[in-house]
MARBA-3410 file (N, C-alpha, C, O; in Angstrom, 1 decimal):
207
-29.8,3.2,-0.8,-30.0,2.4,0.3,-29.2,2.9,1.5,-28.0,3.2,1.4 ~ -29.9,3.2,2.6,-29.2,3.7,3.9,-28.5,2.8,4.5,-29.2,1.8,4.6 ~ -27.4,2.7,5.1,-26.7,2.2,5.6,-27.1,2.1,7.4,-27.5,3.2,7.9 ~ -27.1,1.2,8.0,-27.2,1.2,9.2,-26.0,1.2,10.2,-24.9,0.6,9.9 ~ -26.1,1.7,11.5,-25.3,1.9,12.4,-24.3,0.7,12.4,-24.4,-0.2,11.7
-23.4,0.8,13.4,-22.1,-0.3,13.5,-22.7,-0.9,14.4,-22.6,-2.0,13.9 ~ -23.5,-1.0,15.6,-23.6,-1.7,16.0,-24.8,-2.9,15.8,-24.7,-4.0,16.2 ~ -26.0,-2.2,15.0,-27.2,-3.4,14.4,-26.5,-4.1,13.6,-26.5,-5.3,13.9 ~ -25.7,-3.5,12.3,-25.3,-4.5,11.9,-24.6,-5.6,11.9,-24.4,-6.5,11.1 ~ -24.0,-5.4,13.4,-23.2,-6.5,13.9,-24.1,-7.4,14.6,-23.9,-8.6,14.5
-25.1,-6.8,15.2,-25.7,-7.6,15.8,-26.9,-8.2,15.2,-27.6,-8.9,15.9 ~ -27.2,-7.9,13.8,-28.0,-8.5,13.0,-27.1,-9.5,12.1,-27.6,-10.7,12.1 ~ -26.0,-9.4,11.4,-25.4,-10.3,10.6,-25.8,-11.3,10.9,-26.0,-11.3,12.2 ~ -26.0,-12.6,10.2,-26.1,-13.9,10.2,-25.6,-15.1,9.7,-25.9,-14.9,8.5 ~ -25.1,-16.1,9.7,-24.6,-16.9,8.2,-25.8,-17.2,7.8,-26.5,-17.6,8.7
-26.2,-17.2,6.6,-27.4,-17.3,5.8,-27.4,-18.3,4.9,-26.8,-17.9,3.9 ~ -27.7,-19.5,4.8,-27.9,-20.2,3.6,-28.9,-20.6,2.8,-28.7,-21.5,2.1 ~ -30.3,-19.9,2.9,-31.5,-20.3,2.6,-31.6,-18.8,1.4,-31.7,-17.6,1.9 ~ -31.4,-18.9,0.1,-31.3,-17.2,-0.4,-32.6,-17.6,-1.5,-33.0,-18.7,-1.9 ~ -33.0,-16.3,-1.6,-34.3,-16.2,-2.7,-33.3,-16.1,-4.0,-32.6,-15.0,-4.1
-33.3,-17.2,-5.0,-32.7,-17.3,-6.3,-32.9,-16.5,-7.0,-31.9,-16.2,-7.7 ~ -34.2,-15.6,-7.2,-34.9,-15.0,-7.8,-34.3,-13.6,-7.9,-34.2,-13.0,-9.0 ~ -33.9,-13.2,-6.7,-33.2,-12.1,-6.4,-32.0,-11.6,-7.3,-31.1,-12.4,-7.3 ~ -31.7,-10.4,-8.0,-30.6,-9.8,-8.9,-29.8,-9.1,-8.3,-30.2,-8.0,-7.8 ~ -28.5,-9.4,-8.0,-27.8,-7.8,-7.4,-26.9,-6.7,-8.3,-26.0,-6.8,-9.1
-27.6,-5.9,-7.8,-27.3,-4.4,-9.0,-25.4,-4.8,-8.8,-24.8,-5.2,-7.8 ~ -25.0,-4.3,-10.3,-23.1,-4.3,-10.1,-23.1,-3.1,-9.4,-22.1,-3.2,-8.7 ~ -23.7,-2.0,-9.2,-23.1,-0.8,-8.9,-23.1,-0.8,-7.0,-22.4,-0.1,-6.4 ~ -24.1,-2.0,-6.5,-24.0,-2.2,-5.3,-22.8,-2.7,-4.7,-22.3,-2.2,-3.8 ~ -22.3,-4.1,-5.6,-21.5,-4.7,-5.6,-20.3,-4.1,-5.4,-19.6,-4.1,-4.4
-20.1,-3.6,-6.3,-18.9,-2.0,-6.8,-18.8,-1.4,-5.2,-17.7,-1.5,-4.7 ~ -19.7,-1.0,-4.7,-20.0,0.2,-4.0,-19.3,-0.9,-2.6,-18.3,-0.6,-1.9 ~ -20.2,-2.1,-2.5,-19.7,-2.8,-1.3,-18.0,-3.2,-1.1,-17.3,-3.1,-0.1 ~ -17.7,-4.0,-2.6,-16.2,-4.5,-2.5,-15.2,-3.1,-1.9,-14.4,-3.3,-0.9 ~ -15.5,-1.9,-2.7,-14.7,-0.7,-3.1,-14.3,-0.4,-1.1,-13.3,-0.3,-0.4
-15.5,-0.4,-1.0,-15.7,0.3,1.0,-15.0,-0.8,1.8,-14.4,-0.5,2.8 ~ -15.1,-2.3,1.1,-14.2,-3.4,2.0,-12.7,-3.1,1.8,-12.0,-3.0,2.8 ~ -12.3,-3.0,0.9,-10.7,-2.5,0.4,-9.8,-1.4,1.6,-8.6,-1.2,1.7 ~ -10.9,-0.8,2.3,-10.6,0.4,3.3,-9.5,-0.8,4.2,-8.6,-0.4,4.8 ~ -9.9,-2.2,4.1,-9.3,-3.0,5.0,-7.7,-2.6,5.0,-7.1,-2.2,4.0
-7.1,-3.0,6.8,-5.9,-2.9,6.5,-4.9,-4.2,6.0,-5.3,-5.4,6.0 ~ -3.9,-3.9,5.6,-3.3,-5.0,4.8,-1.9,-5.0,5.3,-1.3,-4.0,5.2 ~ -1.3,-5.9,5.6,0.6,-5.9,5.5,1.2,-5.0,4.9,1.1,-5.4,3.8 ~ 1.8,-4.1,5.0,2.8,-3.6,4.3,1.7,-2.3,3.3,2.0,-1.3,2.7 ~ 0.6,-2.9,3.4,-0.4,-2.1,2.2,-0.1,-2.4,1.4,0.3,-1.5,0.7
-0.2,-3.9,0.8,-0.4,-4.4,-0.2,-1.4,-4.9,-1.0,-1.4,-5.0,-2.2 ~ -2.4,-5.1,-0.1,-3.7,-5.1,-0.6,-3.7,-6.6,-1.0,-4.8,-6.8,-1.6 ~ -2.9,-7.7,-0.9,-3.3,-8.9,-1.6,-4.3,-9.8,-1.8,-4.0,-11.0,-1.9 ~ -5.7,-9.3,-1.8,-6.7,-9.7,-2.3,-7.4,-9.7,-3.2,-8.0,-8.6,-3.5 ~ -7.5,-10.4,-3.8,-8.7,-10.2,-6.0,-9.9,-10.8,-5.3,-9.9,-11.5,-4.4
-11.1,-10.2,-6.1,-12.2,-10.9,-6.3,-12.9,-11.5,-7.5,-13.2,-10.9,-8.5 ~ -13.2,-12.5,-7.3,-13.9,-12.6,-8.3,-15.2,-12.9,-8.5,-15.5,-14.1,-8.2 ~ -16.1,-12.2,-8.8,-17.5,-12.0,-8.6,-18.5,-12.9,-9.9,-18.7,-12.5,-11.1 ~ -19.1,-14.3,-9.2,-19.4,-15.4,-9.8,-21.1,-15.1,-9.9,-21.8,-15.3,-8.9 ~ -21.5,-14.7,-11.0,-23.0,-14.6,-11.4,-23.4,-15.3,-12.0,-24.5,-15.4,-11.7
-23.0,-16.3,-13.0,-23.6,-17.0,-14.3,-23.6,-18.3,-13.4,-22.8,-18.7,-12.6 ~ -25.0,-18.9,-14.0,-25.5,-19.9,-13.0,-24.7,-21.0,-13.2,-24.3,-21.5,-12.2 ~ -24.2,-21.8,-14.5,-23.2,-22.6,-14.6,-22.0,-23.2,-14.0,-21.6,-24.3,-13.7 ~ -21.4,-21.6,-14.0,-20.1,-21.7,-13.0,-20.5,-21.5,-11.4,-19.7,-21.4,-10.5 ~ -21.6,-21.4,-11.1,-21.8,-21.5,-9.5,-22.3,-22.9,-9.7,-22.0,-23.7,-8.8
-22.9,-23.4,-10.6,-23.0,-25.2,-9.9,-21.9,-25.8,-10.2,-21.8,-26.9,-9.7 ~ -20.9,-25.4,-11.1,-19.2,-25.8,-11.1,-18.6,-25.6,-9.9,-17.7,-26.5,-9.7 ~ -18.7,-24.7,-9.0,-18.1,-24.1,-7.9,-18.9,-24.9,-6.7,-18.2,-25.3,-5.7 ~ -20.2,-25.0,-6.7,-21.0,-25.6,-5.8,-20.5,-27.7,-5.6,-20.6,-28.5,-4.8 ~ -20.1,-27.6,-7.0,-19.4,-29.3,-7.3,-18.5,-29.2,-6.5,-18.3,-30.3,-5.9
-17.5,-28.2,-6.2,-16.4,-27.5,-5.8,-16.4,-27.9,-4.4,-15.4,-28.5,-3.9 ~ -17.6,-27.6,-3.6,-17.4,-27.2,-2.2,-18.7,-28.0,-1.5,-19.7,-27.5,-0.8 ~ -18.4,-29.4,-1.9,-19.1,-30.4,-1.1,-21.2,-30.3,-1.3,-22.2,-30.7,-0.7 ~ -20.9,-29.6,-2.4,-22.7,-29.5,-2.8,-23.1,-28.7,-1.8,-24.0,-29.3,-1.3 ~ -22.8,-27.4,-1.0,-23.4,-26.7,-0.5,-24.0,-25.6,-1.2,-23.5,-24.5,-1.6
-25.4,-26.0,-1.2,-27.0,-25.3,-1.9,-26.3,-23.6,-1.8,-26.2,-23.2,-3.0 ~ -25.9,-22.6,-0.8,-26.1,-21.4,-1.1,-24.9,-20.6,-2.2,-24.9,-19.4,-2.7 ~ -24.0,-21.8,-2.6,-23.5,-21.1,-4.0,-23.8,-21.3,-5.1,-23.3,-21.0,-6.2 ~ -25.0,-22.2,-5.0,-25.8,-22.0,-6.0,-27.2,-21.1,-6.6,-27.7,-20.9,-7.7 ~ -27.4,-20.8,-5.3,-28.8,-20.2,-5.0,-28.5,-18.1,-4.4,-29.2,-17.1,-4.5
-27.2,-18.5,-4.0,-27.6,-17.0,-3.9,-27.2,-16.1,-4.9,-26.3,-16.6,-5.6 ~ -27.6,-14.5,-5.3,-27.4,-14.2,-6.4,-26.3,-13.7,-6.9,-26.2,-13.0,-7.9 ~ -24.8,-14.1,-5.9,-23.6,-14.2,-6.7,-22.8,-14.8,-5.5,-23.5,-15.2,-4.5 ~ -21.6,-14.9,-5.6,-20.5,-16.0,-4.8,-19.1,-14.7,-6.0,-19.0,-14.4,-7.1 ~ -18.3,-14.4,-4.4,-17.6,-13.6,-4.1,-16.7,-14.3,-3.7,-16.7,-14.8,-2.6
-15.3,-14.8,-5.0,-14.7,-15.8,-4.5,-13.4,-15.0,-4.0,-12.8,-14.4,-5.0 ~ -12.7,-14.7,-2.6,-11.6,-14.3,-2.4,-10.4,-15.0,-2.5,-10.0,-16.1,-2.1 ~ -9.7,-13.8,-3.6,-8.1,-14.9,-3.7,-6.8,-14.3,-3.0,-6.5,-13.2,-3.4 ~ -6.1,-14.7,-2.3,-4.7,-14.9,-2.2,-3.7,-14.0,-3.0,-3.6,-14.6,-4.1 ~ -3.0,-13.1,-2.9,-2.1,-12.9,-4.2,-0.8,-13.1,-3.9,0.0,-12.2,-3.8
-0.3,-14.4,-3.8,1.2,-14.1,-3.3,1.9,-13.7,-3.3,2.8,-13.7,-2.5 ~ 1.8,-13.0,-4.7,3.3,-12.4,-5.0,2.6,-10.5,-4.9,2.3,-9.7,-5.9 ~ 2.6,-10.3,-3.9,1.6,-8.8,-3.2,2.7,-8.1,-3.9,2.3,-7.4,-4.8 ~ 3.8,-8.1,-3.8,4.8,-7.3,-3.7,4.9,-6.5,-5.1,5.3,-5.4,-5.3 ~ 4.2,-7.6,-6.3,4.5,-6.7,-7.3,3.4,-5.2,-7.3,3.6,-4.4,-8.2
2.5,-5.1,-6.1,1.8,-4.2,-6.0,2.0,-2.9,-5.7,1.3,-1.9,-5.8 ~ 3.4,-2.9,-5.3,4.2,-1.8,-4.5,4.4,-0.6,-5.0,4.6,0.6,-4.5 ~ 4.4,-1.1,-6.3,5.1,0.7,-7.2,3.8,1.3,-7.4,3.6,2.5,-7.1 ~ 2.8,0.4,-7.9,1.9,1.2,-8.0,0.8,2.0,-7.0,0.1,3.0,-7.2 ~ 1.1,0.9,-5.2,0.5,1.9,-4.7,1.0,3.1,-3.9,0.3,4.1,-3.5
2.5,2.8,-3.8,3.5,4.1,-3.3,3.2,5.1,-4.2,2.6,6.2,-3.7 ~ 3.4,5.0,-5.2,3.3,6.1,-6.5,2.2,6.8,-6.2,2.2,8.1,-6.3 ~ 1.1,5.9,-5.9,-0.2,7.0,-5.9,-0.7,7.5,-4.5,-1.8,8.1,-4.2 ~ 0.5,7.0,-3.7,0.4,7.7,-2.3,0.9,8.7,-2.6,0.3,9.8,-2.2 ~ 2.0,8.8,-3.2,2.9,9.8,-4.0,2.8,10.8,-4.6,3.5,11.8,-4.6
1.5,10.7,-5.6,0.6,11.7,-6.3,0.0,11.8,-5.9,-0.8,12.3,-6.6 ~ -0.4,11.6,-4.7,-1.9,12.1,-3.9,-1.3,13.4,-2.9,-2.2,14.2,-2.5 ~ -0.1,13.5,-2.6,1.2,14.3,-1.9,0.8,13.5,-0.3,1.1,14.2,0.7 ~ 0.4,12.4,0.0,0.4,11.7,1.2,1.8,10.7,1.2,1.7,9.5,1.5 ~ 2.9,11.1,0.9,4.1,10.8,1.4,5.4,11.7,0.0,5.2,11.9,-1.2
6.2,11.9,0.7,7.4,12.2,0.0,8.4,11.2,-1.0,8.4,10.0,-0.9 ~ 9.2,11.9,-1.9,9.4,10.8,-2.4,10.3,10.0,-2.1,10.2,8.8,-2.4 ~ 11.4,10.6,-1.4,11.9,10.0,-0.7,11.1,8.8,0.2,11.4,7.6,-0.1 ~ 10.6,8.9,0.8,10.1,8.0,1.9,9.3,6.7,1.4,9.0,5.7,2.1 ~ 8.8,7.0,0.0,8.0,6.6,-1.1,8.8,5.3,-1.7,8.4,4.1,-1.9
10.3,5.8,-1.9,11.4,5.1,-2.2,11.9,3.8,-1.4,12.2,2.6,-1.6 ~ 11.9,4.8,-0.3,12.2,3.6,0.6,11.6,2.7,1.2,12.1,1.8,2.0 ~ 10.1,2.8,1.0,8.9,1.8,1.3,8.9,0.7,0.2,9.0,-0.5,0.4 ~ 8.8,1.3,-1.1,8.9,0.3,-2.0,10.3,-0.8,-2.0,10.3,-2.0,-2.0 ~ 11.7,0.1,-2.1,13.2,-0.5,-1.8,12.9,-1.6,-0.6,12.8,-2.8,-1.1
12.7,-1.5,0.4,12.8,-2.2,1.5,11.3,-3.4,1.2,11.3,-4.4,2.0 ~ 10.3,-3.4,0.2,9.8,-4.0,0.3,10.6,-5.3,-1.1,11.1,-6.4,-0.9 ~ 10.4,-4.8,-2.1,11.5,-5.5,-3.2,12.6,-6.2,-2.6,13.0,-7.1,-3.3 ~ 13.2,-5.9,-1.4,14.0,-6.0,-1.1,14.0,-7.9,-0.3,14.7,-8.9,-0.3 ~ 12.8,-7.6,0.4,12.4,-8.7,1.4,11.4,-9.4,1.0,11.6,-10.6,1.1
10.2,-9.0,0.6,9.4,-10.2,0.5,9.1,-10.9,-0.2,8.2,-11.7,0.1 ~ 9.8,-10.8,-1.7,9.7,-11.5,-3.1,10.5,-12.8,-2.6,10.2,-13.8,-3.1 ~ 11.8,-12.8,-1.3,12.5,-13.6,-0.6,11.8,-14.6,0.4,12.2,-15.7,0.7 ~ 10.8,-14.1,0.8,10.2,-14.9,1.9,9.7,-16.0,1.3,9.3,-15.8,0.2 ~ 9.5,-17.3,1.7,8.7,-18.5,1.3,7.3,-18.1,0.9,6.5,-17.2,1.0
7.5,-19.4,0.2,5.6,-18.9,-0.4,4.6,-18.9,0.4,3.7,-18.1,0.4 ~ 4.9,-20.1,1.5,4.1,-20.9,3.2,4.2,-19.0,3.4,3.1,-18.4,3.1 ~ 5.0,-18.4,3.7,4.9,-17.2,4.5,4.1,-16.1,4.0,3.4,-15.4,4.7 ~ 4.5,-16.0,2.5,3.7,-15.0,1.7,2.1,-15.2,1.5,1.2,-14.3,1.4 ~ 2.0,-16.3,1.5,-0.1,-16.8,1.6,0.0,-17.2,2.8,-0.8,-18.1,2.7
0.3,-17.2,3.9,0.4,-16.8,5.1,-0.1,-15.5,5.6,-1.2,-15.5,6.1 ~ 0.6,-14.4,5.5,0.3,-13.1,5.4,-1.2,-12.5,4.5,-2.1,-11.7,4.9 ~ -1.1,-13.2,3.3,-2.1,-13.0,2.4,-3.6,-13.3,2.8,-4.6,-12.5,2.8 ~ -3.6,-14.5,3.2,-4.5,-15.1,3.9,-4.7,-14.4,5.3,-5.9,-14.5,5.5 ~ -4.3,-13.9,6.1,-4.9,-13.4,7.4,-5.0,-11.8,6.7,-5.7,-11.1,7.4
-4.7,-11.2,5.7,-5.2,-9.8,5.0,-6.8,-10.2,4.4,-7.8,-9.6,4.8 ~ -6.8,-11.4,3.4,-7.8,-11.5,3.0,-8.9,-12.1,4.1,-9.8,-12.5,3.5 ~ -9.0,-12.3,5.4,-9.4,-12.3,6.3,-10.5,-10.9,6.7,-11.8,-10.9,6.8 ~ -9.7,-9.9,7.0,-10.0,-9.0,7.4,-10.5,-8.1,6.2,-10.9,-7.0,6.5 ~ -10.7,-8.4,4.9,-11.4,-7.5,3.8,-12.5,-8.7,3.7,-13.5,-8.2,3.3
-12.5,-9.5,3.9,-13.9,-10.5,3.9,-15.0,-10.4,5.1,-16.2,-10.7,4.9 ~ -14.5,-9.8,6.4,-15.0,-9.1,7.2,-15.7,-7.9,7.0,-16.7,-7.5,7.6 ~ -15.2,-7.4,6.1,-15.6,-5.9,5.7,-17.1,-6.0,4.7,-18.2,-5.5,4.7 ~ -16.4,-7.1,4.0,-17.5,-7.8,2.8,-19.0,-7.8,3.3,-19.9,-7.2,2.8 ~ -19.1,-8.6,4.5,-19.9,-9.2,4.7,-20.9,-8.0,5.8,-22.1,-8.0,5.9
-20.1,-7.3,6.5,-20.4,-6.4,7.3,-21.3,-5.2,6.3,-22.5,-5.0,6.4 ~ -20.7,-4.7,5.7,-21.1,-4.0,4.3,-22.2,-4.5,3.7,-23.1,-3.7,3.4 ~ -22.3,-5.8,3.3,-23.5,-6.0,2.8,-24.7,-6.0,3.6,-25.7,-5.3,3.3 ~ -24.5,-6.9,4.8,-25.5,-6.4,6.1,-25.9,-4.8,6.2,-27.0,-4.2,6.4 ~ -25.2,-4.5,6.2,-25.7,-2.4,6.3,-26.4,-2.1,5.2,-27.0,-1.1,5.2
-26.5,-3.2,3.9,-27.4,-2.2,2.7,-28.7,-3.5,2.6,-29.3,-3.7,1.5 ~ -28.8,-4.1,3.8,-29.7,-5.3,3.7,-29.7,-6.8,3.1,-30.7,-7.5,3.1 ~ -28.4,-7.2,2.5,-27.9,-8.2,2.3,-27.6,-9.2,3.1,-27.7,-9.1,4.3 ~ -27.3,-10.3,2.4,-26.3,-11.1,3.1,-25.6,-12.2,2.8,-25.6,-12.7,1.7 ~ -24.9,-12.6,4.0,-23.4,-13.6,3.4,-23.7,-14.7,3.9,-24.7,-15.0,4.6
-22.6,-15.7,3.6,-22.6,-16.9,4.5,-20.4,-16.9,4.0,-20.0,-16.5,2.9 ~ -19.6,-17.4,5.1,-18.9,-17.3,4.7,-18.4,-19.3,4.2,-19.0,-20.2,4.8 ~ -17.4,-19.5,3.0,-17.7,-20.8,2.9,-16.0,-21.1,2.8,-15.2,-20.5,2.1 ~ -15.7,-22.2,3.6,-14.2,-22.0,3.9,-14.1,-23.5,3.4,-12.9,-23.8,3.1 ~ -14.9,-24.8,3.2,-14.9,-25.7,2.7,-15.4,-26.0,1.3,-16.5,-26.0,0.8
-14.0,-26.2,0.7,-13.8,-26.7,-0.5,-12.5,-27.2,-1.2,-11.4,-27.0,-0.7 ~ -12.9,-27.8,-2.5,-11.9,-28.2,-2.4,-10.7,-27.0,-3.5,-10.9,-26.6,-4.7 ~ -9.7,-26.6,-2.6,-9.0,-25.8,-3.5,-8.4,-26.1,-5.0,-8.7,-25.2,-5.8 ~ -7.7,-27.3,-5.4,-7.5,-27.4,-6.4,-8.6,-27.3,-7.3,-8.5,-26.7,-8.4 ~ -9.7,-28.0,-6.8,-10.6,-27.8,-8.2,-11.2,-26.2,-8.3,-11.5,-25.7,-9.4
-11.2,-25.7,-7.2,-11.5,-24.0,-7.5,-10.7,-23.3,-8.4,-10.8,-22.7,-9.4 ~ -9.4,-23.7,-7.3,-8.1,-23.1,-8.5,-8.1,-23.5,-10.2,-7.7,-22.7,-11.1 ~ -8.7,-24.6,-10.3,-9.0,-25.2,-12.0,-10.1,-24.6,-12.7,-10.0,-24.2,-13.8 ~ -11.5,-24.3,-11.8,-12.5,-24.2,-12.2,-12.7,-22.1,-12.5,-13.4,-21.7,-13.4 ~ -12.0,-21.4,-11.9,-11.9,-20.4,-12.0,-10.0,-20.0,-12.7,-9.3,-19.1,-12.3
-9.9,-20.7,-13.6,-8.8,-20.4,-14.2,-7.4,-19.6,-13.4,-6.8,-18.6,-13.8 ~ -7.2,-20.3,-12.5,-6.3,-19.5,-11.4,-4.9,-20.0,-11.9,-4.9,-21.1,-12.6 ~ -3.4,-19.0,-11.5,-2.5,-19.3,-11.6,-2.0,-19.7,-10.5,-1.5,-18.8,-9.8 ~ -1.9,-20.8,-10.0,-1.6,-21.8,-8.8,-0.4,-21.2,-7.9,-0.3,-21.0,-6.7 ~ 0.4,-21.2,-9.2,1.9,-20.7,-8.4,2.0,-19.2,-7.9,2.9,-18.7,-7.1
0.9,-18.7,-8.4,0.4,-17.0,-7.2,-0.3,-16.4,-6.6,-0.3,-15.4,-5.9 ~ -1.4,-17.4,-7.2,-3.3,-17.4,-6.6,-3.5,-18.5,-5.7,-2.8,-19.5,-5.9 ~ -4.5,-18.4,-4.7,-5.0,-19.6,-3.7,-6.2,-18.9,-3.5,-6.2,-17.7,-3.1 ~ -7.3,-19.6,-3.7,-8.5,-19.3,-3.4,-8.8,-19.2,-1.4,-8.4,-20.2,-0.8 ~ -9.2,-18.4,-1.0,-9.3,-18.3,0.3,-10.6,-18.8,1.0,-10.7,-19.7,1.8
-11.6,-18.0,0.3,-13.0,-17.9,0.8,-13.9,-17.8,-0.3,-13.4,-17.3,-1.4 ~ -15.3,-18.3,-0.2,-16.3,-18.4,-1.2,-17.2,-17.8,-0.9,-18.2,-18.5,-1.1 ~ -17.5,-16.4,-0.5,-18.8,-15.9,0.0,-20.0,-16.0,-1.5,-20.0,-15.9,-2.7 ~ -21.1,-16.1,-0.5,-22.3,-16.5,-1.6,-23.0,-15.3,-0.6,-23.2,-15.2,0.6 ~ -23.4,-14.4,-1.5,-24.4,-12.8,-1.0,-25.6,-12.8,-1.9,-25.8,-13.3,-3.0
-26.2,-12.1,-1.3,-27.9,-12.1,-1.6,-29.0,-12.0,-0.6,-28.7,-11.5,0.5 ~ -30.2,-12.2,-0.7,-31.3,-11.9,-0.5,-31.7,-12.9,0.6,-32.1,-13.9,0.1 ~ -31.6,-12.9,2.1,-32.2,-13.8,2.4,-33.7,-14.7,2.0,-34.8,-14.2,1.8 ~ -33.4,-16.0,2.0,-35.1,-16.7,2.2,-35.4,-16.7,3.2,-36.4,-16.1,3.6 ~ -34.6,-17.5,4.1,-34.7,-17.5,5.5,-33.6,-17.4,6.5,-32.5,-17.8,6.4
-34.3,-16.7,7.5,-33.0,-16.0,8.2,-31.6,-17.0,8.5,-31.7,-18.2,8.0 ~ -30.5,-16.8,9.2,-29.5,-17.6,9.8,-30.1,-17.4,11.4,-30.7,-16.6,12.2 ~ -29.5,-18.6,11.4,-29.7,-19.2,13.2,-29.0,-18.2,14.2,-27.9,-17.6,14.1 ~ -29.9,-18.0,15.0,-29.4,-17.7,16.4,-28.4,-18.3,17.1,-28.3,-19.5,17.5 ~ -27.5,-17.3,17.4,-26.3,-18.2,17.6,-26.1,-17.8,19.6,-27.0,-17.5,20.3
-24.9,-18.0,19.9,-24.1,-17.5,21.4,-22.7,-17.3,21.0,-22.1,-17.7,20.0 ~ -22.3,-16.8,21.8,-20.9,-16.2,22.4,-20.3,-16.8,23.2,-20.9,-16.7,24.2 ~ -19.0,-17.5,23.4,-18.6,-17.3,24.6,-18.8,-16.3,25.7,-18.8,-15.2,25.1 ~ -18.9,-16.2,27.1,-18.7,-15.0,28.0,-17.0,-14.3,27.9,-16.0,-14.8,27.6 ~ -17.2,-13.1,28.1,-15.6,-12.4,27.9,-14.8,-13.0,28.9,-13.6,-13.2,28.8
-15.8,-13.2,30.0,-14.6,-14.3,31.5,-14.0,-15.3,31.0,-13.0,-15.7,31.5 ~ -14.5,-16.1,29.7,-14.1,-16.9,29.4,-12.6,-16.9,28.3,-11.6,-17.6,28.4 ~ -12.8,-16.0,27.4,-11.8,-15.6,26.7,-10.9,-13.8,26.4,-10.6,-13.1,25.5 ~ -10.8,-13.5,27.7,-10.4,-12.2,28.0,-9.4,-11.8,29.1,-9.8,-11.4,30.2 ~ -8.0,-11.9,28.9,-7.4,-11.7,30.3,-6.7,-10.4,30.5,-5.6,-10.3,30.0
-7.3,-9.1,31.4,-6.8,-8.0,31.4,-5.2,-8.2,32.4,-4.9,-8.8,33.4 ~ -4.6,-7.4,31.9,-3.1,-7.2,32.3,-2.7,-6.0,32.7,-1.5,-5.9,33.0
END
């Protein structure tokens, strides 16, 4: 599947809630799209985002019970649930290390990215740490959705539900996981609405 330019795909993306059920999506697409969203930048490069990629029809009408009975996590052919990882930090050794073996930093300097991170943010509040997490998994859900648009897909993104029962219903560890977002990807049925912009006069002030 060819990918299309940065700019159609931006300017075709849609929120989509009408998906053809019928529709299968290959894992290796899946793979291919999550892997390319990961490029996202992150705090510290931590990366605090999991996904978990919801196919079996049961647990999407579990999840759809979840988030006010909205039809497209049930209907489209998977629901990409983004989580939170608060405790990012434990990610540190392993991704310095392989900055490290890749020879894209010294080890010295390797040292002291991970020190200085052990050091502070295992200390920060939780409010601050899914704080942080949350405006990362922001910007790799962007990616998500953008990516799938370029290989002819599409998203809707779903920010209403109710967290606890997600956190229950996908066996989440509360005290380190927070469910962020619910994207439901697939095949449109029918397109998403035409939308508007504000004008840039309206939200743009050069200095």
């Amino acid at each position: 599947m060819t990918a299309k330019d940065y700019s159609t795909v931006v300017h075709e993306r849609r929120s989509v809630r009408k998906y053809d059920s019928s529709y299968k999506l290959d894992r290796a697409l899946l793979d291919e799209i999550l892997e390319e969203a990961t490029l996202a930048p992150s705090s510290r490069n931590l990366q605090p985002w999991r996904f978990i990629v919801i196919q079996d029809q049961e647990l999407k009408k579990k999840i759809r019970s979840c988030a006010y009975n909205q039809e497209p996590l049930e209907t489209a052919s998977a629901v990409i649930a983004i989580i939170a990882d608060c405790e990012m930090y434990h990610n540190a050794l392993k991704i310095y290390r392989s900055k490290f073996d890749q020879g894209l930093m010294d080890e010295v300097t390797m040292q002291r990215q991970i020190d200085g991170i052990e050091q502070l943010v295992p200390h920060t509040s939780f409010a601050t740490r899914l704080n942080i997490a949350t405006f990362d998994c922001g910007l790799v859900s962007m990616q998500i959705m953008l990516g799938a648009k370029a290989r002819g897909l599409d998203t809707v993104p779903i920010g209403g539900f109710d967290h606890e029962q997600v956190t229950e219903a996908l066996d989440l560890d509360a005290t380190r996981y927070e469910p962020i977002l619910l994207l439901p990807i697939g095949k449109a049925e029918q397109p998403g609405f035409e939308t508007t912009r504000l004008p840039l006069s309206d939200i743009v002030d050069y200095r």
